[in-house]
C-alpha positions in Angstrom: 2.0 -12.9 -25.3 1.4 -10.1 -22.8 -1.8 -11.0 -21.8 -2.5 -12.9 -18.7 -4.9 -13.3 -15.8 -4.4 -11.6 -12.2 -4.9 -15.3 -11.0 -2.0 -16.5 -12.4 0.4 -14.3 -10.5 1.7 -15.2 -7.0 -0.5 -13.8 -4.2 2.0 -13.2 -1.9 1.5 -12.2 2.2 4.6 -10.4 3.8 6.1 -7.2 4.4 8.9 -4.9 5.1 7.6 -3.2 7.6 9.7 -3.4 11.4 8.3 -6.3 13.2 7.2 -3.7 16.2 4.5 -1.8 13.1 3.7 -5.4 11.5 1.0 -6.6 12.7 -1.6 -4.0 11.2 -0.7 -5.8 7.3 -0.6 -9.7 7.9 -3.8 -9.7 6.2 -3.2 -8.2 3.4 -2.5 -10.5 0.5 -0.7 -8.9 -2.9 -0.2 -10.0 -6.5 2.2 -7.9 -8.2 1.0 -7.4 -11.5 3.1 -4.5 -12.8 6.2 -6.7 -12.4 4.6 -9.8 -13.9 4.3 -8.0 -17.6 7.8 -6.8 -16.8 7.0 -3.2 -16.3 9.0 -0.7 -14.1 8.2 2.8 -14.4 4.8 2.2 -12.3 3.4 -0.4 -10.1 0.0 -1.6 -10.0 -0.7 -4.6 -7.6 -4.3 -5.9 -6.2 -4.7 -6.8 -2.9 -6.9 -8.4 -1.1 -7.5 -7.5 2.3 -9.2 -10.7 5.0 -11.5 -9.3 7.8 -9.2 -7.1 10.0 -6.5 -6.4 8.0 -5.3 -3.0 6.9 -3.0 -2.2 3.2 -0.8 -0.9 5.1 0.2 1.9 8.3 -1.1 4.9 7.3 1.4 7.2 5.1 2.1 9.9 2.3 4.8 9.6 -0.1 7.1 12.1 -1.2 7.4 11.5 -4.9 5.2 8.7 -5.6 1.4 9.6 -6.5 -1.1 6.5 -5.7 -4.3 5.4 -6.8 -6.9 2.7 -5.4 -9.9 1.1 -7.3 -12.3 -1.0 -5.3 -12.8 -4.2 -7.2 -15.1 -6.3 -4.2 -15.9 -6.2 -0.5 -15.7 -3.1 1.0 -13.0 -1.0 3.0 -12.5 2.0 5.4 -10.8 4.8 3.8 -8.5 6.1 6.8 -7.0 10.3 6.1 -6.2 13.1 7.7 -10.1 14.5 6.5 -11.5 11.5 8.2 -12.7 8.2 7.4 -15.3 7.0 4.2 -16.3 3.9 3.2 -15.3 2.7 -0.2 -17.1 -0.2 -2.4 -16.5 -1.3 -5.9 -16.4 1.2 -8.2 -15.2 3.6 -5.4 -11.7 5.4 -5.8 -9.6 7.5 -4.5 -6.3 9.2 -5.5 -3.1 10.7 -3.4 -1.1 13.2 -5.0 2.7 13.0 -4.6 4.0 15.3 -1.8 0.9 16.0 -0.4 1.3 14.7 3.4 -2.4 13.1 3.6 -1.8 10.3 5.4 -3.6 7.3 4.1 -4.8 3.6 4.1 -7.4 1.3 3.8 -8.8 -0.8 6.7 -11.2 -3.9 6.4 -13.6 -4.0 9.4 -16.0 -6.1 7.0 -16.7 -9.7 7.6 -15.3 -11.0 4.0 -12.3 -10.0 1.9 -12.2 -6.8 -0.2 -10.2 -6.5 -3.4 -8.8 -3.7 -4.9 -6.2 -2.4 -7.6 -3.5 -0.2 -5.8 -1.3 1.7 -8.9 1.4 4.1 -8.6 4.5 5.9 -9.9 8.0 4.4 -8.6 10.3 7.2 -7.9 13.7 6.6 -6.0 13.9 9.7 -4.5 10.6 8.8 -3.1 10.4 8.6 0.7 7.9 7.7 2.7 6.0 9.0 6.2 3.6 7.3 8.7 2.3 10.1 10.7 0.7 8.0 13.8 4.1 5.8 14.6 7.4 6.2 14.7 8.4 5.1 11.3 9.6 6.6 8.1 11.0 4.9 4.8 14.3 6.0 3.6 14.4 7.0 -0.6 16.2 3.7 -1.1 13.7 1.5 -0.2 13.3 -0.7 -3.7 17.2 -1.3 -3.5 17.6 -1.2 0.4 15.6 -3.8 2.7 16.8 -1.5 5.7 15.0 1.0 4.6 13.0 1.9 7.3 13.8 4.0 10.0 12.2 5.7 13.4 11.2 9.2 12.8 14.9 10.8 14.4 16.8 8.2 11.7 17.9 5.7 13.9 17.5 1.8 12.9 15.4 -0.8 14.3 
């Protein structure tokens, strides 16, 4: 049967980030729920961000568009335009190609929970304007994806 519950998939707490950019995302908790009913041609995940803890270094995707829906708590919307606070209900959308880099930041004290859902491209690359890091098109194949912004490894 295809139906299940978000609680029933993993929460998991990790990333691929370089250890040296890190630190911003080991609050952020992720259950994969796209690849739990099998499904490849987009991802949709929730996460749940504890006190402090960001989605991820702000970014902009080449061929991937994204979409976030607050589900609890609240979080800092973090863009080029600014910075907004979003509650449930809230969403907010980021066209592919469009180099607005975003993320969400939670400077609450309690956890916020959201749906994060987007295409899966693998020419998709991706660009963190305020650090030296970009992520290669290979990233879903290729753990090494990520690179500093002249293409040289970590």
């Amino acid at each position: 049967m295809p139906k299940f519950h978000a609680d029933d998939v993993e929460e998991t707490n990790g990333t691929g980030y370089p250890e040296i950019h890190a630190d911003k995302v080991r609050e952020r908790h992720v259950r994969r729920l796209s690849r739990h009913a099998g499904l490849t041609g987009f991802g949709v995940n929730q996460v749940r961000l504890a006190p402090g803890g960001w989605s991820s270094q702000r970014h902009w995707h080449t061929h991937e568009d994204e979409f976030v829906y607050m589900l609890a708590g609240e979080a800092v919307l973090v863009t080029d335009e600014g910075e907004t606070v979003m509650r449930p209900g809230d969403c907010a959308g980021f066209p592919a190609g469009e180099a607005n880099g975003h993320c969400l930041q939670n400077r609450s004290d309690a956890d916020c929970i959201f749906l994060v859902a987007g295409t899966r491209s693998d020419e998709d690359a991706a660009f963190y304007p305020d650090i030296d890091l970009q992520a290669r098109p290979d990233r879903y194949s290729n753990p090494d994806c990520f690179r500093r912004k002249d293409g040289s490894r970590f």
